[in-house]
N, CA, C and O atoms as a Tinker XYZ file with bonds, in Angstrom:
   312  protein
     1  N     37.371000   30.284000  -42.200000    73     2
     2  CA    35.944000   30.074000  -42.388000    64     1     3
     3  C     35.215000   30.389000  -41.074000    63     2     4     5
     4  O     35.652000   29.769000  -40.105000    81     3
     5  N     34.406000   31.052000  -40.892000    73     3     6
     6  CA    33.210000   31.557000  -40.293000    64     5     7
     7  C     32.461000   30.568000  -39.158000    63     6     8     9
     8  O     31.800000   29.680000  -39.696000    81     7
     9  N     32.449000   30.561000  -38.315000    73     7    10
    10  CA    31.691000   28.891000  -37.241000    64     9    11
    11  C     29.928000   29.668000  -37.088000    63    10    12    13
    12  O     29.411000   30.439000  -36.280000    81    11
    13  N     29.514000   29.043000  -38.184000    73    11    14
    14  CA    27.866000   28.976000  -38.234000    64    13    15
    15  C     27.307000   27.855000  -37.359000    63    14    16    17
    16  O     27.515000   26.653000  -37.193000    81    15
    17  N     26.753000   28.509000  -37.026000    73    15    18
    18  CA    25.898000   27.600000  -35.903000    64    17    19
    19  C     24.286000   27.866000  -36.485000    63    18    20    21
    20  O     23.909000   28.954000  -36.919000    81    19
    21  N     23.473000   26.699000  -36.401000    73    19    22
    22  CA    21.714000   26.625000  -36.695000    64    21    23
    23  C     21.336000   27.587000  -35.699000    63    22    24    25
    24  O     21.953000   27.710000  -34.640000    81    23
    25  N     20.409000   28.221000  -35.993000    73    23    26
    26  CA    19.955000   29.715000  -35.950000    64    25    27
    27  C     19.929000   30.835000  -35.635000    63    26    28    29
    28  O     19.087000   31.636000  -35.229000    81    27
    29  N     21.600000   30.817000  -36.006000    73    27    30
    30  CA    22.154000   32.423000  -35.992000    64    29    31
    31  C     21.620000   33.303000  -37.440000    63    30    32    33
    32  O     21.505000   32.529000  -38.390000    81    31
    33  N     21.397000   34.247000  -37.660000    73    31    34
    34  CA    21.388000   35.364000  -38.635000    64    33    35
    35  C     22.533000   35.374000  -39.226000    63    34    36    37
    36  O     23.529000   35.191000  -38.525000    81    35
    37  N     22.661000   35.555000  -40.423000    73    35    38
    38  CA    24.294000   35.925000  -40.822000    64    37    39
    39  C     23.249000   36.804000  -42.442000    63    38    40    41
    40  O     22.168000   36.743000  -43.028000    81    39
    41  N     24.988000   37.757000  -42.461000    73    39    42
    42  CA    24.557000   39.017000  -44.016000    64    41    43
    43  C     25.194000   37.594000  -45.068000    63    42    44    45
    44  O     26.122000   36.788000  -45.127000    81    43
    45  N     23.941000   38.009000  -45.774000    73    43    46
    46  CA    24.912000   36.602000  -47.617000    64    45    47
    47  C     25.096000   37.059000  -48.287000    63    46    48    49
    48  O     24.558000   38.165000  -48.323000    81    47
    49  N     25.685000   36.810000  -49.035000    73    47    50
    50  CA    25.946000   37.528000  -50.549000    64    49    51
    51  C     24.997000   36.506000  -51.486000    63    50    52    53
    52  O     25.806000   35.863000  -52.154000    81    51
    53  N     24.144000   36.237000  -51.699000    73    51    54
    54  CA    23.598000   34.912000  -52.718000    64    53    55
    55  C     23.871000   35.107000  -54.136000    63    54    56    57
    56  O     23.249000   34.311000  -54.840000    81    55
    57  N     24.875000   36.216000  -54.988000    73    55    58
    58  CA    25.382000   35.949000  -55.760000    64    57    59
    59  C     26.282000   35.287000  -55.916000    63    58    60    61
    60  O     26.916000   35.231000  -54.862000    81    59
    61  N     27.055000   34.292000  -57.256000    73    59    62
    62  CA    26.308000   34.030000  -58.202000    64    61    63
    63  C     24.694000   33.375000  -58.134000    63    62    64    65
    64  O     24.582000   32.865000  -57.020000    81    63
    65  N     23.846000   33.265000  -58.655000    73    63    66
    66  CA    22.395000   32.477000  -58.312000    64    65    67
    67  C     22.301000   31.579000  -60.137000    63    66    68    69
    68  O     22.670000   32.016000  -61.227000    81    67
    69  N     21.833000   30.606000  -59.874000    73    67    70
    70  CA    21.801000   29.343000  -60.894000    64    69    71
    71  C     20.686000   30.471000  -61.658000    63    70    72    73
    72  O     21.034000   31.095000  -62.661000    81    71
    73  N     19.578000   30.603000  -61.159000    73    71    74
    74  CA    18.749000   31.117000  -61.574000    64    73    75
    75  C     18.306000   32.714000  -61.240000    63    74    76    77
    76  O     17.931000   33.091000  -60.130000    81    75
    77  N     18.439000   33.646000  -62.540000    73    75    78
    78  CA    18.536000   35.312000  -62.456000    64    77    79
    79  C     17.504000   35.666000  -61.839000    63    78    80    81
    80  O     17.525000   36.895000  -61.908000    81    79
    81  N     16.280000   35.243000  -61.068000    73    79    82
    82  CA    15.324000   35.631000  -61.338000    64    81    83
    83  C     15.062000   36.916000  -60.217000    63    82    84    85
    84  O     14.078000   37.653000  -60.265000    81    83
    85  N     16.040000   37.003000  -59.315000    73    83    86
    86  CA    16.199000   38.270000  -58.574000    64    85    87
    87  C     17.276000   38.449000  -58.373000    63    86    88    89
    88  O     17.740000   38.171000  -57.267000    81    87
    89  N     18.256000   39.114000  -59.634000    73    87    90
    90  CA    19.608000   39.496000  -59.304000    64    89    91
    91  C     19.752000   40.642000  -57.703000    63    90    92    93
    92  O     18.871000   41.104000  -56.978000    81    91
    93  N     20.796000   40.726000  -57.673000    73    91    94
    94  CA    21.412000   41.935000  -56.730000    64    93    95
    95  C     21.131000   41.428000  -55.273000    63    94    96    97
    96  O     20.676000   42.195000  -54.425000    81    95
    97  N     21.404000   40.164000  -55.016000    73    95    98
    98  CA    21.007000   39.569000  -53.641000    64    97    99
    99  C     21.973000   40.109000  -52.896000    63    98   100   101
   100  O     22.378000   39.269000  -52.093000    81    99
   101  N     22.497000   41.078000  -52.803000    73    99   102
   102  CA    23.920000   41.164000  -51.809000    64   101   103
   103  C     23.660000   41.637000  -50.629000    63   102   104   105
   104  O     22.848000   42.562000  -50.621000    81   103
   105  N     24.378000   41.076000  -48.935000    73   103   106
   106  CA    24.044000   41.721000  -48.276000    64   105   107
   107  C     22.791000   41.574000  -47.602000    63   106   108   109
   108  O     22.156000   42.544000  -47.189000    81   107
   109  N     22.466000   40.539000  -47.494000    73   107   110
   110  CA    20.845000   39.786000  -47.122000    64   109   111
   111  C     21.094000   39.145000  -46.124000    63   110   112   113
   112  O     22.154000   38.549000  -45.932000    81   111
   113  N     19.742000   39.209000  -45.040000    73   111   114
   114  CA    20.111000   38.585000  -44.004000    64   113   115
   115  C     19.701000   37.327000  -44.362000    63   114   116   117
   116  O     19.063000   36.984000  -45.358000    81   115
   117  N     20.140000   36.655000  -43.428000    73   115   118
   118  CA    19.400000   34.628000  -43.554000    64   117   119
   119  C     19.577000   33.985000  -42.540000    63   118   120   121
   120  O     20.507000   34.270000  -41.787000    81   119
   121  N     18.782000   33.034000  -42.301000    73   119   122
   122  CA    18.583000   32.466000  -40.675000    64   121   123
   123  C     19.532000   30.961000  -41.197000    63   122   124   125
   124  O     19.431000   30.559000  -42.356000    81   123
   125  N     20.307000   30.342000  -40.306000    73   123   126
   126  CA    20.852000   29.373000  -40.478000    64   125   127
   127  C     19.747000   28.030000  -40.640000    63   126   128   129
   128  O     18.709000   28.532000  -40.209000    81   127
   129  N     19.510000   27.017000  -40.914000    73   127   130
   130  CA    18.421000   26.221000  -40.676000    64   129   131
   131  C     19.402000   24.880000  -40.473000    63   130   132   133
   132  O     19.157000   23.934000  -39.724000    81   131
   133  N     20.363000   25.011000  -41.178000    73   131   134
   134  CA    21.574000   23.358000  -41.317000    64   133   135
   135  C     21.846000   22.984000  -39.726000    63   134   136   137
   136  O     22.204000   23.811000  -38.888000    81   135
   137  N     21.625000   21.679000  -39.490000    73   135   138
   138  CA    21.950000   20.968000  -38.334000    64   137   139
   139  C     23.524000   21.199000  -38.106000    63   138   140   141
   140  O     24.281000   21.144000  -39.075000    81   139
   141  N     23.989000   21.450000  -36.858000    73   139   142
   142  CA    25.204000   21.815000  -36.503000    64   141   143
   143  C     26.425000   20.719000  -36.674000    63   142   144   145
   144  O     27.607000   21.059000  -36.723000    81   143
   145  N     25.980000   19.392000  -36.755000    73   143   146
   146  CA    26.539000   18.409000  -37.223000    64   145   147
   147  C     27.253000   18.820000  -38.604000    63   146   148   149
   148  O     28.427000   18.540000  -38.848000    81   147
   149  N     26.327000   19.579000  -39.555000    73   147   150
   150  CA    27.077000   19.178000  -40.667000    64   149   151
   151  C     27.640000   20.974000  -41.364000    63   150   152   153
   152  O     28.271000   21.363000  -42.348000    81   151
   153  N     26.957000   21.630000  -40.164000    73   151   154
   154  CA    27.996000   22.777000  -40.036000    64   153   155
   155  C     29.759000   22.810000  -39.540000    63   154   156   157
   156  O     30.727000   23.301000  -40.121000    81   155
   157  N     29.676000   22.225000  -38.509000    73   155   158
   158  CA    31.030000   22.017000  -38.002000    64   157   159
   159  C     31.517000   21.047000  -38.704000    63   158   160   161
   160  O     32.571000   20.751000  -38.141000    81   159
   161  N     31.344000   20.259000  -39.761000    73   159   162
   162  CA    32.088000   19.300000  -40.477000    64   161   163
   163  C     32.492000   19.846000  -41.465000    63   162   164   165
   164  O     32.859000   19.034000  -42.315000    81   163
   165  N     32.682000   21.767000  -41.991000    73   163   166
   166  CA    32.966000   21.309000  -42.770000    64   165   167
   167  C     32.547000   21.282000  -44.292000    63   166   168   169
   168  O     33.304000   21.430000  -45.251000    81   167
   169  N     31.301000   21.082000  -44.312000    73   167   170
   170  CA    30.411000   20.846000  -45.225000    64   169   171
   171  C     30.804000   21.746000  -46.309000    63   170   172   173
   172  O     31.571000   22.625000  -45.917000    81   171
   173  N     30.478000   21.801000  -47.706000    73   171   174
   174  CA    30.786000   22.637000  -48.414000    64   173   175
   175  C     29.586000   24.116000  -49.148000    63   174   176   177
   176  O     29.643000   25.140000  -49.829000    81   175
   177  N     28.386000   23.045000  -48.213000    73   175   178
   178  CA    27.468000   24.166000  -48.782000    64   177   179
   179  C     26.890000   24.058000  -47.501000    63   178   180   181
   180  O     27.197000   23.195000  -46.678000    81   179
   181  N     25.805000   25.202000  -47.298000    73   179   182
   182  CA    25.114000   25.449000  -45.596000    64   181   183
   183  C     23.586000   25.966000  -46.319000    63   182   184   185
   184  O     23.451000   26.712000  -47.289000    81   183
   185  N     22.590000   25.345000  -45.551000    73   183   186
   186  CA    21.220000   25.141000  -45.570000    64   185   187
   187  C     20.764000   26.597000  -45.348000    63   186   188   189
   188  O     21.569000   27.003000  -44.509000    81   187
   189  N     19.974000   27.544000  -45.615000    73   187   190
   190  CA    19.703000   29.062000  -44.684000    64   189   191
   191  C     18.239000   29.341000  -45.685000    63   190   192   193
   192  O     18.173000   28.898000  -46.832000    81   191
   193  N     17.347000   29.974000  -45.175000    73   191   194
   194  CA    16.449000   30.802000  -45.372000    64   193   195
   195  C     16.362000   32.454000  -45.514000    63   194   196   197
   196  O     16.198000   33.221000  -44.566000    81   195
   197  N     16.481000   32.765000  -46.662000    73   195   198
   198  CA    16.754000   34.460000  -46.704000    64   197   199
   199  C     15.662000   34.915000  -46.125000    63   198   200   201
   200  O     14.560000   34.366000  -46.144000    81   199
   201  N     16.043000   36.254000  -45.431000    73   199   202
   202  CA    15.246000   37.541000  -45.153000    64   201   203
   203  C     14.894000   37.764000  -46.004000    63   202   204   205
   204  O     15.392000   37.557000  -47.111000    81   203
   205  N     13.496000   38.474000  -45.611000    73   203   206
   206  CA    12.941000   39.800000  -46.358000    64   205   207
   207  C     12.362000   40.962000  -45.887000    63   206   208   209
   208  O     12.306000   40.842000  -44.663000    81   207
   209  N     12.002000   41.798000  -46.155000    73   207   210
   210  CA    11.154000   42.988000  -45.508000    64   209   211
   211  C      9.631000   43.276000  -46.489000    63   210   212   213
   212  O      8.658000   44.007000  -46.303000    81   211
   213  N     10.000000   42.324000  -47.562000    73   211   214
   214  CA     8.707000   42.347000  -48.686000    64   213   215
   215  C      7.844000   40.906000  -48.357000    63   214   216   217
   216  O      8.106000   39.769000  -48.749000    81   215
   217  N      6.619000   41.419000  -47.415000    73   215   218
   218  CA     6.343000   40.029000  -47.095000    64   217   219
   219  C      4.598000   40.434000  -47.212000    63   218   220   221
   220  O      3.921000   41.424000  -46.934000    81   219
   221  N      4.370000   39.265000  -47.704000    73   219   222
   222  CA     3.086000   38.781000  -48.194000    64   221   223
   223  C      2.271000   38.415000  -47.352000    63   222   224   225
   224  O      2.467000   37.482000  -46.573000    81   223
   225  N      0.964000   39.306000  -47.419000    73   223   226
   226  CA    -0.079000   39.335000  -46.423000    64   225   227
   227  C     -1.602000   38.959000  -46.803000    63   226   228   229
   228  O     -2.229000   39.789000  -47.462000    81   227
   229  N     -2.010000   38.179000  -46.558000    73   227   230
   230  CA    -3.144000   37.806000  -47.256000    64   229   231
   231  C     -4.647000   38.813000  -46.479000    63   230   232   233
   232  O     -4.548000   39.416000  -45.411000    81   231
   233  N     -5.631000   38.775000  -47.137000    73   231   234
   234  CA    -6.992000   39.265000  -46.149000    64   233   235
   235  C     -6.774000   39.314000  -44.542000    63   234   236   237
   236  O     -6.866000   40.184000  -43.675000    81   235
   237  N     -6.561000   38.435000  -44.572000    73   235   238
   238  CA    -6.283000   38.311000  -42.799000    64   237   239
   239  C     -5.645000   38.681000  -41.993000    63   238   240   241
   240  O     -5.796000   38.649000  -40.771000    81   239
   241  N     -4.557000   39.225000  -42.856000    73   239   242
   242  CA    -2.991000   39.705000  -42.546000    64   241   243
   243  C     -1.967000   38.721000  -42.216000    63   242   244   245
   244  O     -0.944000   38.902000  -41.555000    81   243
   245  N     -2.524000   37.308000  -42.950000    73   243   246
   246  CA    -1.706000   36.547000  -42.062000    64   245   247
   247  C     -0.373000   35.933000  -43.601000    63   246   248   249
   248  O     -0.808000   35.967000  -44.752000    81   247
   249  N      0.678000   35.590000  -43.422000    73   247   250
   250  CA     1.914000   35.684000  -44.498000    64   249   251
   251  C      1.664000   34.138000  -44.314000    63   250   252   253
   252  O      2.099000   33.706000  -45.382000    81   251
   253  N      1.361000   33.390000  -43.823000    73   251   254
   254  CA     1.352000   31.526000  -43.850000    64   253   255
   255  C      0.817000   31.174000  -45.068000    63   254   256   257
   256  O     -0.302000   31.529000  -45.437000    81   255
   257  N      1.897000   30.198000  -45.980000    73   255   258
   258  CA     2.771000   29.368000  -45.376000    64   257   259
   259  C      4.185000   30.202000  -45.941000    63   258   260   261
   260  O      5.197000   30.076000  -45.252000    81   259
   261  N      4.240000   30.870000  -46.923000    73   259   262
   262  CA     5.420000   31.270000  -47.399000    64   261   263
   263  C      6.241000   32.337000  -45.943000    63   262   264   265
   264  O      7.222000   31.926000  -45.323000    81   263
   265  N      5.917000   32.981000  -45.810000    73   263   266
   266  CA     6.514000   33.941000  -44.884000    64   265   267
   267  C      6.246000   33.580000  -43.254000    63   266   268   269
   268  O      5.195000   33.035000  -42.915000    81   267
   269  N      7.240000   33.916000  -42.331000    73   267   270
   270  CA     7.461000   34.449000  -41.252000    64   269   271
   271  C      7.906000   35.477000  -40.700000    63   270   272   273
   272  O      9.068000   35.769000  -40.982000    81   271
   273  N      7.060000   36.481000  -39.619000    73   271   274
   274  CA     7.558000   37.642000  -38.962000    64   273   275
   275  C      8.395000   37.197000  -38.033000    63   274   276   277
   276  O      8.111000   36.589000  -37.001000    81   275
   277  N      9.493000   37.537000  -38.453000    73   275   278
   278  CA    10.502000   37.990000  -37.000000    64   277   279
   279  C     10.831000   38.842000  -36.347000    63   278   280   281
   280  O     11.495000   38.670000  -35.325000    81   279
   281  N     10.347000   40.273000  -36.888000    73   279   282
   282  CA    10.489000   41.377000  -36.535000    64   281   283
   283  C     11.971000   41.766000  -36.319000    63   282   284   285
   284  O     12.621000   40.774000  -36.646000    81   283
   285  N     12.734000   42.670000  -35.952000    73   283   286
   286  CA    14.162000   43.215000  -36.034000    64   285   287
   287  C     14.697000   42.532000  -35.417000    63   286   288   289
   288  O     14.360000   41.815000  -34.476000    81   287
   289  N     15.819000   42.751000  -36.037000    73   287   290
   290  CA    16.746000   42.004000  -34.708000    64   289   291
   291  C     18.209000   42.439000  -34.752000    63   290   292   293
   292  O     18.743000   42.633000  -35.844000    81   291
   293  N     18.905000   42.605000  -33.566000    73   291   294
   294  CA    20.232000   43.252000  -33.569000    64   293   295
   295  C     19.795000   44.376000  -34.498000    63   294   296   297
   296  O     18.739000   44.856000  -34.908000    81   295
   297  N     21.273000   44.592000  -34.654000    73   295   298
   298  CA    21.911000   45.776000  -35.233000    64   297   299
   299  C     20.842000   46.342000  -37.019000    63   298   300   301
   300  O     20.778000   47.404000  -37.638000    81   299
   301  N     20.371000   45.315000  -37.172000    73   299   302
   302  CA    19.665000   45.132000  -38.630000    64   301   303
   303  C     19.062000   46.872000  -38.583000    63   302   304   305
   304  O     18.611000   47.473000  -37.608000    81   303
   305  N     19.249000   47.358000  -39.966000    73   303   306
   306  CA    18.264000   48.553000  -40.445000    64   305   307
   307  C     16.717000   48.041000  -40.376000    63   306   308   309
   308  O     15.826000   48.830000  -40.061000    81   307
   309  N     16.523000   47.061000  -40.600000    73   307   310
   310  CA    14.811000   46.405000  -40.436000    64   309   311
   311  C     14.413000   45.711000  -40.180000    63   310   312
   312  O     13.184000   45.651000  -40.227000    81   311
């Protein structure tokens, strides 16, 4: 198993998903958000926030509250 640490990037696979409502998640980045406590324990599931590159801009240009720019990072195509 993989040593995730809170807010590293890691690629997910988020298939299977409970709910279809955007199949083909494979390969997605996601920011860790889970406290490292219950990363290193172990845990059987881990807390994360997916990437996107489809991000929502209002009049202002501003994506708050749903979205955050992080702009590229590492090796990432975007």
């Amino acid at each position: 198993m993989p040593k995730l640490k809170r807010a590293q990037v890691w690629e997910v696979d988020f298939e299977p998903q409970t709910q279809k409502e955007e199949p083909g998640k494979r390969g997605h980045p996601a920011l860790v958000i889970q406290t490292n406590i219950l990363n290193s324990a172990g845990h059987a599931t881990t807390i994360v926030i997916p990437g996107t590159t489809n991000v929502y801009r209002d009049a202002q240009g501003d994506g708050y509250p749903l979205r955050v720019s992080v702009g590229k990072l590492g090796n990432m195509r975007q």
